[in-house]
PDB file of N, CA, C and O in Angstrom:
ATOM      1  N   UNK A   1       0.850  -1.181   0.000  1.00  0.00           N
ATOM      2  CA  UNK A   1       0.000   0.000   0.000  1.00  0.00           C
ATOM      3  C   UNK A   1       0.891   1.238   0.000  1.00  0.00           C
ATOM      4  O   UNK A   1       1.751   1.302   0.878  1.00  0.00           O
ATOM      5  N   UNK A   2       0.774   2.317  -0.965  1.00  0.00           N
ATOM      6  CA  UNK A   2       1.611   3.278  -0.908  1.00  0.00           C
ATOM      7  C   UNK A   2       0.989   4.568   0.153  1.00  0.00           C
ATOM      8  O   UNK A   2      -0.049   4.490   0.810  1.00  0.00           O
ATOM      9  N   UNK A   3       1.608   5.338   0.121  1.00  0.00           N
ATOM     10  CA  UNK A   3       0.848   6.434   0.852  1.00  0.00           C
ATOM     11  C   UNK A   3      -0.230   7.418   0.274  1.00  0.00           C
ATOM     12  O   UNK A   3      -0.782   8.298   0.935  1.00  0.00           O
ATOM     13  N   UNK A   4      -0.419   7.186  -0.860  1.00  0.00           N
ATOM     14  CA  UNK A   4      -1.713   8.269  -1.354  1.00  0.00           C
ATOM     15  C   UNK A   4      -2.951   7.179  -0.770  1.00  0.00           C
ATOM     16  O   UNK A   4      -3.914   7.573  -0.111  1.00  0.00           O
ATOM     17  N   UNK A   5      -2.707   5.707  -1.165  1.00  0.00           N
ATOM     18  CA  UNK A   5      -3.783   4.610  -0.931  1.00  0.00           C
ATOM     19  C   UNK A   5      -4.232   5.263   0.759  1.00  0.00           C
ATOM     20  O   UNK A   5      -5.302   5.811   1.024  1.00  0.00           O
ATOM     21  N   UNK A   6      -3.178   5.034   1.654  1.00  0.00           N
ATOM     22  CA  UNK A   6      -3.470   5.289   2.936  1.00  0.00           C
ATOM     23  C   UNK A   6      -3.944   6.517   3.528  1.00  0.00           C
ATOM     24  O   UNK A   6      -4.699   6.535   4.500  1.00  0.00           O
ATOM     25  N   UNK A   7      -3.306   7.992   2.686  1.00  0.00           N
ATOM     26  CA  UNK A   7      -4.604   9.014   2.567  1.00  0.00           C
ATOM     27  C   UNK A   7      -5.778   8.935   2.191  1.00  0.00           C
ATOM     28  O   UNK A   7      -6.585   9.545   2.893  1.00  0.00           O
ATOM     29  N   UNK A   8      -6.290   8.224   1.050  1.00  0.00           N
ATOM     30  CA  UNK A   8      -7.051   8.405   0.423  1.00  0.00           C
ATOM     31  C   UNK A   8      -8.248   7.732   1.430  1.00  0.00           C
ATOM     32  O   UNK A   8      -9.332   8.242   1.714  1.00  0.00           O
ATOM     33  N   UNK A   9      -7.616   6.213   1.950  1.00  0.00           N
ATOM     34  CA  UNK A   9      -8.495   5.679   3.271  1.00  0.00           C
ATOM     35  C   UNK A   9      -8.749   6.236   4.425  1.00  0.00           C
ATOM     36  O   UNK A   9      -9.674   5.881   5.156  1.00  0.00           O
ATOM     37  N   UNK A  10      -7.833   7.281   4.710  1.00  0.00           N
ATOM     38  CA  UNK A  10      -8.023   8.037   6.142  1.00  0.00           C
ATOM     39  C   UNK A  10      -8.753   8.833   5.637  1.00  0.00           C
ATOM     40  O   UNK A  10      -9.764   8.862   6.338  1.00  0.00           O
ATOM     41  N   UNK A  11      -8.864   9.642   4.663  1.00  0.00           N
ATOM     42  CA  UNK A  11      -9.492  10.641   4.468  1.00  0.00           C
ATOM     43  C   UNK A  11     -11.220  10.282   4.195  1.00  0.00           C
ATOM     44  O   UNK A  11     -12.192  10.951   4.547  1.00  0.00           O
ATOM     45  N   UNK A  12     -11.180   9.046   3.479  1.00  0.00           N
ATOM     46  CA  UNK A  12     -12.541   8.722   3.355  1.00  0.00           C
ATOM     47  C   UNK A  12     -13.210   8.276   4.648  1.00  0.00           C
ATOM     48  O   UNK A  12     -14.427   8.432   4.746  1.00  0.00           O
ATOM     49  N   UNK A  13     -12.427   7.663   5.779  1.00  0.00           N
ATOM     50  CA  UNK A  13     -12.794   7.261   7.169  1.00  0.00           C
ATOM     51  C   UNK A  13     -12.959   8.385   7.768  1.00  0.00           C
ATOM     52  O   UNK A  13     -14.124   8.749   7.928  1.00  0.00           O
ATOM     53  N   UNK A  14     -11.752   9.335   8.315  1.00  0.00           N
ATOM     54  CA  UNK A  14     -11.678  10.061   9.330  1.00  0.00           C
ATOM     55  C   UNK A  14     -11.872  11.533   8.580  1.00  0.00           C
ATOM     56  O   UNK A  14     -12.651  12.295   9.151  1.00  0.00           O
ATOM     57  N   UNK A  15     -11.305  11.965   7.476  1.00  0.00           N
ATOM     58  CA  UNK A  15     -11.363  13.450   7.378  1.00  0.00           C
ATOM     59  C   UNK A  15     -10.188  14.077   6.840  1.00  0.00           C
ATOM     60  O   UNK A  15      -9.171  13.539   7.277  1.00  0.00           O
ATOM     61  N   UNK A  16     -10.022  14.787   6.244  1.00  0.00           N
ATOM     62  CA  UNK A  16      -8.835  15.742   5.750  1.00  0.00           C
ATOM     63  C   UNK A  16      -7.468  15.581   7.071  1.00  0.00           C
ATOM     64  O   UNK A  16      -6.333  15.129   6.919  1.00  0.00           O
ATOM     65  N   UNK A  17      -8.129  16.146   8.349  1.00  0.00           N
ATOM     66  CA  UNK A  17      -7.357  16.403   9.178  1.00  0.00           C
ATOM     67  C   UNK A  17      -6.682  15.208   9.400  1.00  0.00           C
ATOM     68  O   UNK A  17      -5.478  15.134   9.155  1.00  0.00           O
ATOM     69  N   UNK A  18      -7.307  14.269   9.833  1.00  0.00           N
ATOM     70  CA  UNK A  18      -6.760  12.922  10.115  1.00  0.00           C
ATOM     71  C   UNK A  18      -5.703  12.559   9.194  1.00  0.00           C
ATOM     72  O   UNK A  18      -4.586  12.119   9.468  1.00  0.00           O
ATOM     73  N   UNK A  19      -6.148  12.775   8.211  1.00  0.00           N
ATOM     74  CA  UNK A  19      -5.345  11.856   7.152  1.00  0.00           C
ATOM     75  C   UNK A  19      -3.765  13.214   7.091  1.00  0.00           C
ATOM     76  O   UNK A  19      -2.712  12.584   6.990  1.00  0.00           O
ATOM     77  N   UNK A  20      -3.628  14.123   7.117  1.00  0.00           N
ATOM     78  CA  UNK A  20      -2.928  14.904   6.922  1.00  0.00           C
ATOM     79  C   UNK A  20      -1.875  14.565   8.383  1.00  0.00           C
ATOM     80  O   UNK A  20      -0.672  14.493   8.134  1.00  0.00           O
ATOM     81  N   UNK A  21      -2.353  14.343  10.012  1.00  0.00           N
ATOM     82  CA  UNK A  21      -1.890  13.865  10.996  1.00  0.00           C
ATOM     83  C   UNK A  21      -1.354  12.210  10.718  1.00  0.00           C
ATOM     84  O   UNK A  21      -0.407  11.757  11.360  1.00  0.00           O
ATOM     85  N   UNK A  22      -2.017  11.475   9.788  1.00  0.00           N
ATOM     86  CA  UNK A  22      -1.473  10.100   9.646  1.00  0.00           C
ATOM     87  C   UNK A  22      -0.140  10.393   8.800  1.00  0.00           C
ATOM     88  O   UNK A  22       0.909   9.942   9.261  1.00  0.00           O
ATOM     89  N   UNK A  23      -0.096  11.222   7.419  1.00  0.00           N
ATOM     90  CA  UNK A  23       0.956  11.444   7.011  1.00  0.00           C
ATOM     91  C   UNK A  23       1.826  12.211   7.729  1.00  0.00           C
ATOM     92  O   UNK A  23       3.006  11.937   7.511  1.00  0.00           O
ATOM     93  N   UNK A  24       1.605  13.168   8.590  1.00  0.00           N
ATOM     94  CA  UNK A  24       3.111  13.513   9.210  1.00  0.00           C
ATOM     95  C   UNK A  24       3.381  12.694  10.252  1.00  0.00           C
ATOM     96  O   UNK A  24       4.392  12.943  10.909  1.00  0.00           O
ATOM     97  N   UNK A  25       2.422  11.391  10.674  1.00  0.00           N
ATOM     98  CA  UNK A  25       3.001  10.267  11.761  1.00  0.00           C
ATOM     99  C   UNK A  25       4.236   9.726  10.819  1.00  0.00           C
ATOM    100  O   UNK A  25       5.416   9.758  11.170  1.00  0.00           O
ATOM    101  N   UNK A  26       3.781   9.250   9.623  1.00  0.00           N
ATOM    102  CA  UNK A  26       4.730   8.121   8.402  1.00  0.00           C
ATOM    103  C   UNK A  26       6.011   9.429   8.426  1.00  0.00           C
ATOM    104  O   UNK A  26       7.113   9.111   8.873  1.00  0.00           O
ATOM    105  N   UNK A  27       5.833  10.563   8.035  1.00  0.00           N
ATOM    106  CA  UNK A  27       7.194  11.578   8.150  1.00  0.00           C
ATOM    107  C   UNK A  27       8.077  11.065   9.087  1.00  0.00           C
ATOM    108  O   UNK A  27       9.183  10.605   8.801  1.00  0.00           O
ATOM    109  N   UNK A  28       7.476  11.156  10.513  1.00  0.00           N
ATOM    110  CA  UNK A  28       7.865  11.406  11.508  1.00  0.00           C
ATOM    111  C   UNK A  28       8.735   9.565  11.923  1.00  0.00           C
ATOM    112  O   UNK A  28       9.656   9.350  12.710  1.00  0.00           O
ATOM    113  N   UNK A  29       8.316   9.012  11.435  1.00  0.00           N
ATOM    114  CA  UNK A  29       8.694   7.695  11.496  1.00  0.00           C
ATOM    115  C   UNK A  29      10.034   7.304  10.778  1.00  0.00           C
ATOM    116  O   UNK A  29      11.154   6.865  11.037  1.00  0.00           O
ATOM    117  N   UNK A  30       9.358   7.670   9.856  1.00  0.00           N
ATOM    118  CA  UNK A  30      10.986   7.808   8.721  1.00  0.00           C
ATOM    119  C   UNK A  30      12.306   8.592   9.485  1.00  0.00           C
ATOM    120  O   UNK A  30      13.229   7.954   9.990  1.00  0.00           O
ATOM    121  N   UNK A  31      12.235  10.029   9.480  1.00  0.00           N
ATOM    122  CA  UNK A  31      13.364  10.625  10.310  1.00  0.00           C
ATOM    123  C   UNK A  31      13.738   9.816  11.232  1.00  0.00           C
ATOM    124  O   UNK A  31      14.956   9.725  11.386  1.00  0.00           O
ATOM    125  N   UNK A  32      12.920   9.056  12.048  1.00  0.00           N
ATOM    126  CA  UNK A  32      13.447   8.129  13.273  1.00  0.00           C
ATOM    127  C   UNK A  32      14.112   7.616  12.627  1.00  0.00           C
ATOM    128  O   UNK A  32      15.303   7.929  12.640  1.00  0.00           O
ATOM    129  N   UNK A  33      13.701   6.740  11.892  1.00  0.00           N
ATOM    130  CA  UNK A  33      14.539   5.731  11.433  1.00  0.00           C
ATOM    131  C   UNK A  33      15.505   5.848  10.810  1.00  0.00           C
ATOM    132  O   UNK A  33      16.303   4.913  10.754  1.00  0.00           O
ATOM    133  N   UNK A  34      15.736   7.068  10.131  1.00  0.00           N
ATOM    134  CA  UNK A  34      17.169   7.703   9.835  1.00  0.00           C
ATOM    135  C   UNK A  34      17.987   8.295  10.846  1.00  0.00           C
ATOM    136  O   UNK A  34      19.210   8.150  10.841  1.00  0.00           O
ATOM    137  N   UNK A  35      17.476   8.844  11.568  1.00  0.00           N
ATOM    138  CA  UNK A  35      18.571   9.170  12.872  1.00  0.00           C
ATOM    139  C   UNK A  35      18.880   7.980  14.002  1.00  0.00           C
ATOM    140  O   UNK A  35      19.952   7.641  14.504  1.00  0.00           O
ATOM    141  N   UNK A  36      17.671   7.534  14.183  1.00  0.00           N
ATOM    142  CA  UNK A  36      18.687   6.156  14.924  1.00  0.00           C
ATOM    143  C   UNK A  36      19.421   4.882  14.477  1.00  0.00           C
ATOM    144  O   UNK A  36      20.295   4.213  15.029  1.00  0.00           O
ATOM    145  N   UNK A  37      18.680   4.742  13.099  1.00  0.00           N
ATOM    146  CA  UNK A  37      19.407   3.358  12.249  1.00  0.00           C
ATOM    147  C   UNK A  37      20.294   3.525  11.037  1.00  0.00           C
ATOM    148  O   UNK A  37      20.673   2.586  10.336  1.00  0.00           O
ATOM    149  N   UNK A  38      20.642   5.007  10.816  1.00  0.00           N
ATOM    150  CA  UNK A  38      21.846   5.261   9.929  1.00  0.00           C
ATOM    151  C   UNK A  38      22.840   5.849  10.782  1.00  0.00           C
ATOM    152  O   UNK A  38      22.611   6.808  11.519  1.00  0.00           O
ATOM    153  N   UNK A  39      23.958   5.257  10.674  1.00  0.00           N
ATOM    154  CA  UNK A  39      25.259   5.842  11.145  1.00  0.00           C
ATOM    155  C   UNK A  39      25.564   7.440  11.298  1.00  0.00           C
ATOM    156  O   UNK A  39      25.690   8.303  12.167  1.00  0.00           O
ATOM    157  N   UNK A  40      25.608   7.220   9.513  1.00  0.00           N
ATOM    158  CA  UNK A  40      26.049   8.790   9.134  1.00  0.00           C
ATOM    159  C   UNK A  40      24.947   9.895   9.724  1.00  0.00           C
ATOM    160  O   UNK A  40      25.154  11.109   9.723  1.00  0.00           O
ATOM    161  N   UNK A  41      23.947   9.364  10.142  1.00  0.00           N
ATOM    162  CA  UNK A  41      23.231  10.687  10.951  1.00  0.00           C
ATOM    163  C   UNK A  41      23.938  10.978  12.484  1.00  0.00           C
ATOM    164  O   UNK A  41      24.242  12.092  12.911  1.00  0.00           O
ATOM    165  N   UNK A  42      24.088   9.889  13.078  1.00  0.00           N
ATOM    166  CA  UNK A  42      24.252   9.852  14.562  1.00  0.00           C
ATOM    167  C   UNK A  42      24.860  10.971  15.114  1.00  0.00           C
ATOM    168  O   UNK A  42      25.495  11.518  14.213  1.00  0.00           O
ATOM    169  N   UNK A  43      24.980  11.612  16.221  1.00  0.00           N
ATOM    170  CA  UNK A  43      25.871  12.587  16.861  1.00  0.00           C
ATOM    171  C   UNK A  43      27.056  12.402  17.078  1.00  0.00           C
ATOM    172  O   UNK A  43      27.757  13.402  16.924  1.00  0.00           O
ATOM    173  N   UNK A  44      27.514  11.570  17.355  1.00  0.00           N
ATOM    174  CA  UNK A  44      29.536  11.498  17.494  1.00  0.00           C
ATOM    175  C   UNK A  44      29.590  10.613  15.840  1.00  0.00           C
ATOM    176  O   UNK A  44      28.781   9.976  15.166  1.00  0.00           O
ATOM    177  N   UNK A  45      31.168  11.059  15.702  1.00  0.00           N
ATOM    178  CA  UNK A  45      31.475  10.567  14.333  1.00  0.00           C
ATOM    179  C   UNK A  45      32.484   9.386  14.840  1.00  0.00           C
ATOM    180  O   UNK A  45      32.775   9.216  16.024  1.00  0.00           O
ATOM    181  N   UNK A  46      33.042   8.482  13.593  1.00  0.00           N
ATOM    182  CA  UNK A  46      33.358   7.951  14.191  1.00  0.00           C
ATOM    183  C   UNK A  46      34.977   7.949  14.459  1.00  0.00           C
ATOM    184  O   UNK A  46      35.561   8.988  14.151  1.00  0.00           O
ATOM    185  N   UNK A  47      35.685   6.968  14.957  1.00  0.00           N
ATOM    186  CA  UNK A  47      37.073   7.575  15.433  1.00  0.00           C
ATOM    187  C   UNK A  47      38.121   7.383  14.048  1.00  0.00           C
ATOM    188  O   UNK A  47      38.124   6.513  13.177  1.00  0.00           O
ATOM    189  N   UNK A  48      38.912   8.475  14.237  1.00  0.00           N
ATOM    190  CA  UNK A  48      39.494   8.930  13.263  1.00  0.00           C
ATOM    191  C   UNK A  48      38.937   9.315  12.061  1.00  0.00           C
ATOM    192  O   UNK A  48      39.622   9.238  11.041  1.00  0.00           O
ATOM    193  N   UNK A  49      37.267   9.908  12.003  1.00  0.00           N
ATOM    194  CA  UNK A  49      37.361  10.350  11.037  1.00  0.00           C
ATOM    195  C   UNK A  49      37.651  12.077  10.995  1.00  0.00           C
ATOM    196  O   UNK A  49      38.194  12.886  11.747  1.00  0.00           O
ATOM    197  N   UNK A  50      36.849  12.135   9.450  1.00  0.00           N
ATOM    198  CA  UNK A  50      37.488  14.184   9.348  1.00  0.00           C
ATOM    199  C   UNK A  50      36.548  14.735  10.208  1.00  0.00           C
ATOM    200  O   UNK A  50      35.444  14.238  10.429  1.00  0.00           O
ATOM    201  N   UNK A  51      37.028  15.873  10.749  1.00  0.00           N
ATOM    202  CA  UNK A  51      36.279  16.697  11.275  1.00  0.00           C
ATOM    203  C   UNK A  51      35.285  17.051  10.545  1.00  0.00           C
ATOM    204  O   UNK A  51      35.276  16.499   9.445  1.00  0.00           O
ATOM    205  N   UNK A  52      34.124  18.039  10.826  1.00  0.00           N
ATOM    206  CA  UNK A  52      33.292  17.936  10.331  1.00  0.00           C
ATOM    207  C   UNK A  52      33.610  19.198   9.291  1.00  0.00           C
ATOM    208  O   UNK A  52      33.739  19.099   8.071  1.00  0.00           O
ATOM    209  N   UNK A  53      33.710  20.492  10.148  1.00  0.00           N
ATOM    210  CA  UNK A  53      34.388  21.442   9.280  1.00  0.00           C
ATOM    211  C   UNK A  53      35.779  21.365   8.359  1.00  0.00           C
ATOM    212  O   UNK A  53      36.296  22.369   7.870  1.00  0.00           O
ATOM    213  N   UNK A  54      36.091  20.556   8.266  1.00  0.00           N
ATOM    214  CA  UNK A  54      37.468  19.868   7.141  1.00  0.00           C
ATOM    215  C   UNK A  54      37.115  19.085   6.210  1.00  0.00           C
ATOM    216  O   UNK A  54      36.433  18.062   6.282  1.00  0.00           O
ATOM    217  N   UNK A  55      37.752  19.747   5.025  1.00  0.00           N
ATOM    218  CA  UNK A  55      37.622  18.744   3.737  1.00  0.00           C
ATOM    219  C   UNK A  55      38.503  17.549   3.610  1.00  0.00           C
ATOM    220  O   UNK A  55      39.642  17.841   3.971  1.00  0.00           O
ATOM    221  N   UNK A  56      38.352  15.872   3.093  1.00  0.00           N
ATOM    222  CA  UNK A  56      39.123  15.247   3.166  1.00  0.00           C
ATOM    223  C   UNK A  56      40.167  16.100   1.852  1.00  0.00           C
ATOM    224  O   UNK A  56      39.730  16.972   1.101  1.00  0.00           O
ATOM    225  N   UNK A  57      41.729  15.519   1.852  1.00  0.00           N
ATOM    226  CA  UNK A  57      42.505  15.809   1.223  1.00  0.00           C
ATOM    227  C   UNK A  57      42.280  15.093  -0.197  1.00  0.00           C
ATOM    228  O   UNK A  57      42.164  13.870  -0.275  1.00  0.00           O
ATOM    229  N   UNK A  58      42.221  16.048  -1.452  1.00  0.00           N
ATOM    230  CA  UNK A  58      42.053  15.322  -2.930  1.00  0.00           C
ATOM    231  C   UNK A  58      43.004  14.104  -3.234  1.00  0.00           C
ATOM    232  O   UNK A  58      44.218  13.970  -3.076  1.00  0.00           O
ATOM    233  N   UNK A  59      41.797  13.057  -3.844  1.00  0.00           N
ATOM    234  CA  UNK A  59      42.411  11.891  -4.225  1.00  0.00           C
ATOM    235  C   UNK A  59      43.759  12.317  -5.357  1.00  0.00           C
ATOM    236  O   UNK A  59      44.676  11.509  -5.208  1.00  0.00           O
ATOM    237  N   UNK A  60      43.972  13.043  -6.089  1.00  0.00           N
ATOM    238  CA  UNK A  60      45.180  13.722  -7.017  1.00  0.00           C
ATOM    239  C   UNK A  60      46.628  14.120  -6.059  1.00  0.00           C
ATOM    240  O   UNK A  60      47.785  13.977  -6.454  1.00  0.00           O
ATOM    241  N   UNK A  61      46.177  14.675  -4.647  1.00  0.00           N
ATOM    242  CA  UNK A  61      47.375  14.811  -4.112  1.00  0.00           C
ATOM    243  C   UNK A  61      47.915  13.639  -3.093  1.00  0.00           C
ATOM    244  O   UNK A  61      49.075  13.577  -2.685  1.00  0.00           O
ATOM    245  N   UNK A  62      46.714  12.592  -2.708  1.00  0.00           N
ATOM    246  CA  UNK A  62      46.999  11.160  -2.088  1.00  0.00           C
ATOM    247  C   UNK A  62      47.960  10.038  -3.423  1.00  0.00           C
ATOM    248  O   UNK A  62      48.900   9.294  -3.144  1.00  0.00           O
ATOM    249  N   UNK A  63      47.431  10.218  -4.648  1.00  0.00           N
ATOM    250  CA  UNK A  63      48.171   9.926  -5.436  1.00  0.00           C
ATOM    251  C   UNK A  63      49.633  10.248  -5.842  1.00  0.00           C
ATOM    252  O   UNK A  63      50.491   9.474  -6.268  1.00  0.00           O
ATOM    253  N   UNK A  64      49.687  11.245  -5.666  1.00  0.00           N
ATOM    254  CA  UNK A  64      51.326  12.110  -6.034  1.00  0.00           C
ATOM    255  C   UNK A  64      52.305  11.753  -4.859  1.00  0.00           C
ATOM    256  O   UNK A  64      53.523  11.728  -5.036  1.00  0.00           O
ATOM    257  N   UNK A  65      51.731  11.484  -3.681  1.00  0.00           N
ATOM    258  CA  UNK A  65      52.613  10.624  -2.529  1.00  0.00           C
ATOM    259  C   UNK A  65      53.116   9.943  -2.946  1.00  0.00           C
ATOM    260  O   UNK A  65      53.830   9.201  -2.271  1.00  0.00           O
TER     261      UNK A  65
END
């Protein structure tokens, strides 16, 4: 079931409002699941990597080493 299907059912059950509160629940679910089950979101990085404000150094001058 995609998400227009699941508006389209809330909205015919409950109402505009509802269905507009069911889609920012599914929003709101997603971000979770990107901030707690992807790495690259998390708050500490991990060890030894770049700072955040630092660019890694170009693959052209890792080469010329």
């Amino acid at each position: 079931m995609n998400l227009q299907a699941l508006a389209g059912l809330v909205v015919a059950m409950a109402g505009y409002s509802a269905a507009f509160l069911t889609l920012g629940a599914v929003a709101a679910a997603g971000v979770a699941v990107c901030r707690f089950a992807l790495p690259e979101t998390g708050r500490r990085s991990a060890p030894g990597a770049t700072p955040r404000k630092q660019t890694a150094p170009l693959a052209s001058g890792i080469a010329a080493e």
